[in-house]
N, C-alpha and C positions, 0 to 999 in steps of 0.2 A: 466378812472373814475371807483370807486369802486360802486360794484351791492350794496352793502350794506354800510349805514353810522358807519366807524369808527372801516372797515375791511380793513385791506391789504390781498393781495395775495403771499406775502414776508413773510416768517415764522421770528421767532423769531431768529431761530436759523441761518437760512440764513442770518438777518440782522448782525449777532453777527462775523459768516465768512465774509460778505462782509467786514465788520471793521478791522479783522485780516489780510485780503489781501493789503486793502489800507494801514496798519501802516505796511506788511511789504515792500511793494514799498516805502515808505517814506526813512524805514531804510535799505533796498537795493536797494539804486535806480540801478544798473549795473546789478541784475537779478544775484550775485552770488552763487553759492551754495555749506555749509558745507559739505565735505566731512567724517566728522567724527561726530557727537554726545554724549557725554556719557552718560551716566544715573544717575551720583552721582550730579548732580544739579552745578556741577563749570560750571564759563564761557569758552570761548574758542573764540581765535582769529584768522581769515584765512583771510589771504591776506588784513592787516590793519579791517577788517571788524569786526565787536562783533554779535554776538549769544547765548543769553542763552538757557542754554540745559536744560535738560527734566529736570521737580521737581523731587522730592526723592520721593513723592507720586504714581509719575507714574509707571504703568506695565510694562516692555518691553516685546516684542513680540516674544517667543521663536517658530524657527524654526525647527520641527523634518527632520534629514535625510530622504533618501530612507530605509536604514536598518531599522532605526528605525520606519517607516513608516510600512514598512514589516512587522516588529514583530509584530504590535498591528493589525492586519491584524485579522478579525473570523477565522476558523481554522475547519477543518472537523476530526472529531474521525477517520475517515478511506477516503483512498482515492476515488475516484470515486462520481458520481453526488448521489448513493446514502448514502452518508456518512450523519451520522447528523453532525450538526454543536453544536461545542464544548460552553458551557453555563460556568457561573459564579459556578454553582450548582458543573457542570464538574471541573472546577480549584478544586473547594474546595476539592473535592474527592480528584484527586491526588496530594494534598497534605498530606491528610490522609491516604493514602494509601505507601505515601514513595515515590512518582514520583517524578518530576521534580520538586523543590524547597522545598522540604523536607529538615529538619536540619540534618540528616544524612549522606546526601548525599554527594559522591564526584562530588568534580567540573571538570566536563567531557567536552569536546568538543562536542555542540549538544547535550549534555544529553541524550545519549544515554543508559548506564545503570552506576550501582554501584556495590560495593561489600560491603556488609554486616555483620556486625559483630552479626548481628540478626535477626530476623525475624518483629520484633517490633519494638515500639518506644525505649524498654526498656532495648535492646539488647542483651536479654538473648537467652543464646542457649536453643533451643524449642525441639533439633532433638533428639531423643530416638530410641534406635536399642533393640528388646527381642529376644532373641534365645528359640524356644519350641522345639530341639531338642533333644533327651540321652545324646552328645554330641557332645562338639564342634571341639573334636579332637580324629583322633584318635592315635591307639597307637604308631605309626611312628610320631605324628604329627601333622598330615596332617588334614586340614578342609574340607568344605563339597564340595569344587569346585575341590578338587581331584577327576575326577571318580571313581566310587566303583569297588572294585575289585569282588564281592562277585557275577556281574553279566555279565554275558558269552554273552557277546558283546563288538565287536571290536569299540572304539568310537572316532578311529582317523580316520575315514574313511573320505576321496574325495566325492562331490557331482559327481554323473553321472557315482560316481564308481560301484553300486549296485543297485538293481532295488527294486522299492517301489510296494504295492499293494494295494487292495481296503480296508479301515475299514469296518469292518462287523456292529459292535453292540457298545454301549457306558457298559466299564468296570470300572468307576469308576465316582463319583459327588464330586467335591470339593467345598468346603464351598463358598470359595470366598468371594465377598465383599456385604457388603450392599447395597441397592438401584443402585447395577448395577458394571457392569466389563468397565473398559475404555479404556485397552492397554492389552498388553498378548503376552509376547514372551519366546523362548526358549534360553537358553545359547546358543550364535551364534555356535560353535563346537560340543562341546558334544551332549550337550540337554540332559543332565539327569536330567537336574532341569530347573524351569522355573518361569518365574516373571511376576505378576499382578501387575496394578494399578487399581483403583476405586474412585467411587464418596463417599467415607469413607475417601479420603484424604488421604489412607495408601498403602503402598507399600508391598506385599508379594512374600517371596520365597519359592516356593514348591517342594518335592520331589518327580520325576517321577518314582519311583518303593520302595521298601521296604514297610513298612504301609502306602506310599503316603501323609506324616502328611505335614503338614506347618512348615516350618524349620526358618523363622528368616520374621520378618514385620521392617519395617520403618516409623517412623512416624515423620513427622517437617514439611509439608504442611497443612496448615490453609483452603485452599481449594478442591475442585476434583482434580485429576490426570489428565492430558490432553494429556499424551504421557512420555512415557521413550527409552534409544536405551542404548546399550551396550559396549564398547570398543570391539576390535577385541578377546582380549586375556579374557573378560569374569570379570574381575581383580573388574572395577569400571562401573558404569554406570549414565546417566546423567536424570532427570528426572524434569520436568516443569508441574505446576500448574498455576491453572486459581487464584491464588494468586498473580501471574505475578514473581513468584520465578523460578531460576535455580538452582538444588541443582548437587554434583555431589558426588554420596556415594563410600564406598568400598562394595564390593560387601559380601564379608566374615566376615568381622566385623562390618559391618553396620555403622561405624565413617561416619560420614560429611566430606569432604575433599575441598570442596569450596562452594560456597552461595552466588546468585546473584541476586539481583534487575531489573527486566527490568519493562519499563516503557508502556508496552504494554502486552497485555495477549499474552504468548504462544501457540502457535498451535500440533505443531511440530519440532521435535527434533532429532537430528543423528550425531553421530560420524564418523569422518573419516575412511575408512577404514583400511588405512595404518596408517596414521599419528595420534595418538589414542589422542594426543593433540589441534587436530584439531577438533571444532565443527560446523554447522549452525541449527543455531534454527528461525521460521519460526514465524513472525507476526500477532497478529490482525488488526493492522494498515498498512498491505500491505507490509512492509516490511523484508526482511529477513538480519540476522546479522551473519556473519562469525567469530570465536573467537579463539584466540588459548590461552590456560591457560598456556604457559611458560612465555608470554611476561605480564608484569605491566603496561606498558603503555597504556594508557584508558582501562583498566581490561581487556587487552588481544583484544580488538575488532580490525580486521585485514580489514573489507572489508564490507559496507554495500549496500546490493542488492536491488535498487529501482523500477523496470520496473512494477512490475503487479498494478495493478489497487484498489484490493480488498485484502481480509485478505488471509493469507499465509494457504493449510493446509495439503499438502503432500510434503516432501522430499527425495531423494534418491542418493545415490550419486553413480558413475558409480563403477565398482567392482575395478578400478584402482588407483581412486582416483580423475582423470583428470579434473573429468566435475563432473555434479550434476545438476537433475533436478529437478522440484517445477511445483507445482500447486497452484493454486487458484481458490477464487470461483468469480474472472473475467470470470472462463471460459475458459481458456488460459491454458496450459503447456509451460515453457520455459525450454530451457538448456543453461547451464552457463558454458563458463571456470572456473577453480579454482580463486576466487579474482581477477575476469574482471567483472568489474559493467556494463557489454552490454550480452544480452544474444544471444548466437549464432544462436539459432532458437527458434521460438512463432509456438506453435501448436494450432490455434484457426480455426473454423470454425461457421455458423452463427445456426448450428443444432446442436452443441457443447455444452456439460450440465458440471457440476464442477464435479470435480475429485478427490474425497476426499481420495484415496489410490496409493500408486505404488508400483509395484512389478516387480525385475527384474528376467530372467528366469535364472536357472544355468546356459545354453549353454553363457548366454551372449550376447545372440544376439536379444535378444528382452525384450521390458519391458509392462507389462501391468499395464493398471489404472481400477479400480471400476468407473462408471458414475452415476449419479443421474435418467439416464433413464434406469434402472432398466438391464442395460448390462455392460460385462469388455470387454473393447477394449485392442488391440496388435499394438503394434509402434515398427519399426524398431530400434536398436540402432545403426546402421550406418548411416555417414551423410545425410543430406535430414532427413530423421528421419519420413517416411513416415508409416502412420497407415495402417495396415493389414487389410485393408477392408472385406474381405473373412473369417477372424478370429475375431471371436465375439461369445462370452458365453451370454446366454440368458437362462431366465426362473425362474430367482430369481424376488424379488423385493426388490429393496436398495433403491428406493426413497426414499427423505427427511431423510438419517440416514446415518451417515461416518462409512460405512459396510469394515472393512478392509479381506484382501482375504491372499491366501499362497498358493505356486506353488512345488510339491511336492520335493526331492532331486534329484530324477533322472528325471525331467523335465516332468513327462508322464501327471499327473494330475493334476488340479486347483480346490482350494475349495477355499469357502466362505459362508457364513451364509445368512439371509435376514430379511428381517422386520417381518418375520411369523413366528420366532423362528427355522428353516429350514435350515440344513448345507445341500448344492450342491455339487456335485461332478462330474468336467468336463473333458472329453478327450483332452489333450492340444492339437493333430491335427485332428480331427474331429468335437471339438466341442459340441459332444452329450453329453449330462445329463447321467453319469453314475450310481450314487448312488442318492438317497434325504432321509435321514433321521430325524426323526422328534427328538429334542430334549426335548422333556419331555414340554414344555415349549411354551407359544406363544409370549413373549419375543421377541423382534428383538435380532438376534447372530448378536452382532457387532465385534467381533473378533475372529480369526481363524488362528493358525499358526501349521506348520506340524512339525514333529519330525527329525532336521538333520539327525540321525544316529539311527533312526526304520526305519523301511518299511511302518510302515500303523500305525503308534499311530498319533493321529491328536486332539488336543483341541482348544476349542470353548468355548464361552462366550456373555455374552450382560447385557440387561436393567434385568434380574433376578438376577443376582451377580453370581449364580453359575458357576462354572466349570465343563464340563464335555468333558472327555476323555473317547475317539474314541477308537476300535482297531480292 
């Protein structure tokens, strides 16, 4: 009996299914059931029995796969738990940015990168090379990557062939860059000249003796410099920006010679050391990409490296070529075979800080990283790959700044700069602080490389732009 007059407890809509169940026991009294349906509204006859199918008003129910379940899946900018999570904001950027479904874009496996005919939407070549030198040749020829003859030094010399010594005094300031220095190396051989990057987005080559002027800039990055490396023979070298660009120039004429989209900020960059067509460049998104610019197929990518956790932001590769290893700021050091996506050994401990530099020694027998705790540690380069407990430089402060360091030619000394504007200078087997000179500056020196083929010239760099050479 109903609590209220002229209420059921039976919905409407439950009356309306009770009625569709008993008309369809009427019209199936044996309980059979259609095995197919269609959606375009005809009948259909199974087993003598009739069933009308769905109206043409009806929706059907689309089923996504697992893959496609996957794909629409949130998605974190980097790996690890503290990665953000990727927003609608995030898509739109890289799209404007030329990432993944950009109209430029070649259709890659994974989307991993592209090659670009420009740097824009517009595809105009952006990359300009100025020579401010007398000249660009001289009277044999010959450009500026010929050593000079005019100075009474042998500059095919052997690491470990000749002994180095202490710099005394800084003998010269070079301009450098605006709002700061970001990379800084010398011609891997020679070193009578040597290359800056900066947060001016421009590339400079300067000459290590004569008037010491600025010989030739680069300019086609839209952002900071994030790292440059050199080919062995000096010829070409490769250079990435926080515009997510890989460019790869000539070194003497300053031409463009490739131009590549990655869809991730680069960190870090290096050439093989044999195989000069060989490169890996090191990720914001944790991963690192292995490439060789002979082959077209997916723009040469040979091998992509997935283990660390966190963004990519030192490389190195062994002086044979064999292996190569990476840092991040997981925390972690791994070493890799050549193109083995497993790495052979994880250097991780739970007092372990990130490793924003490496540095191998000439002997080859050992390699050192820059730490966040304000020390450079020593790892074995033989198997086990164990750290030199006993060997540790102390007495700078690198926290919180990717303080890159240089190990002299003949192995004796290690320098590096620090957050104080302060170039160090350390006994590779005792350890002691041998020199600290103060550079003019209290600037963090974020970069520091020694002269292959001087004894004691050593430049240095950071957050004031300047350059200034050691001697």
């Amino acid at each position: 009996m109903p609590l209220v007059n002229n209420y059921s407890s039976t919905s409407e809509f439950e009356d309306e299914d009770s009625c569709n169940i008993s008309d369809a026991k009427d019209s199936n009294p044996k309980g059979l059931r259609s095995k197919h349906i269609p959606a375009s509204g005809q009948v259909v006859s199974t087993n003598n029995v009739t069933f009308s199918s769905l109206g043409s008003g009806t929706t059907k129910r689309y089923h996504f796969t697992k893959a496609e379940l996957k794909a629409k899946r949130r998605k974190r900018s980097g790996s690890g738990p503290w990665g953000k999570w990727e927003s609608s904001s995030d898509s739109d950027n890289n799209y404007e940015d030329g990432g993944i479904g950009s109209s430029h874009q070649y259709a890659l496996d994974e989307g991993d990168f592209h090659s670009d005919d420009g740097a824009d939407d517009g595809g105009e070549d952006i990359e300009t090379s100025t020579f401010y030198g007398e000249k660009e040749k001289d009277y044999l020829g010959r450009g500026y990557l010929h050593t000079p003859s005019d100075i009474d030094i042998n500059f095919n010399k052997e690491p470990l062939s000749f002994q180095c010594y202490l710099p005394k005094k800084i003998i010269n300031v070079y301009d450098g860059h605006e709002n700061g220095t970001t990379a800084l190396k010398f011609l891997p051989k020679s070193g009578h000249l040597f290359l800056s990057g900066g947060n001016d987005n421009k590339l400079k080559i300067w000459d290590l003796y004569h008037d010491r002027r600025l010989l030739r800039d680069f300019c086609g990055h839209q952002k900071p410099i994030r790292d440059f490396n050199f080919t062995t023979d000096s010829k070409q070298f490769t250079s990435v920006s926080y515009d997510k660009f890989l460019k790869i120039w000539d070194t003497e004429k300053g031409a463009i010679i490739h131009r590549t989209k990655l869809t991730s900020v680069p960190n870090c960059v290096t050439f093989h050391p044999i195989n000069n067509y060989e490169l890996v460049v090191g990720l914001l998104n944790s991963e690192i990409k292995h490439y060789d610019t002979r082959d077209n197929y997916k723009n040469g990518l040979i091998q992509t490296y997935d283990h660390h956790t966190s963004s990519i932001i030192a490389l190195k590769f062994f002086p044979n070529g064999s292996k190569f290893i990476s840092s991040s700021e997981d925390k972690t050091i791994r070493i890799w075979d050549n193109q083995i996506n497993i790495p052979i050994k994880q250097i991780s401990d739970t007092a372990q800080h990130s490793m924003p530099w490496i540095e191998i020694h000439p002997e080859h027998n050992y390699f050192a990283t820059q730490s966040m705790d304000n020390s450079i540690g020593v790892y074995s380069m033989k198997p086990k790959y164990k750290k030199h407990t006993k060997k540790i430089f102390k007495g700078h402060h690198s926290a919180g700044y990717g303080i890159r360091f240089d190990i002299s030619p003949d192995g004796r000394y290690i320098a590096s700069g620090d957050s104080m504007g302060r170039l160090f200078i350390w006994d590779w087997k005792t350890c002691r602080i041998l020199k600290q000179f103060n550079a003019g500056t209290k600037d963090p020196l974020t970069n520091v490389a020694w002269n292959p083929q001087e004894t004691s010239k050593v430049i240095c760099s950071g957050n004031s732009g300047k350059i200034f050479l050691f001697d």
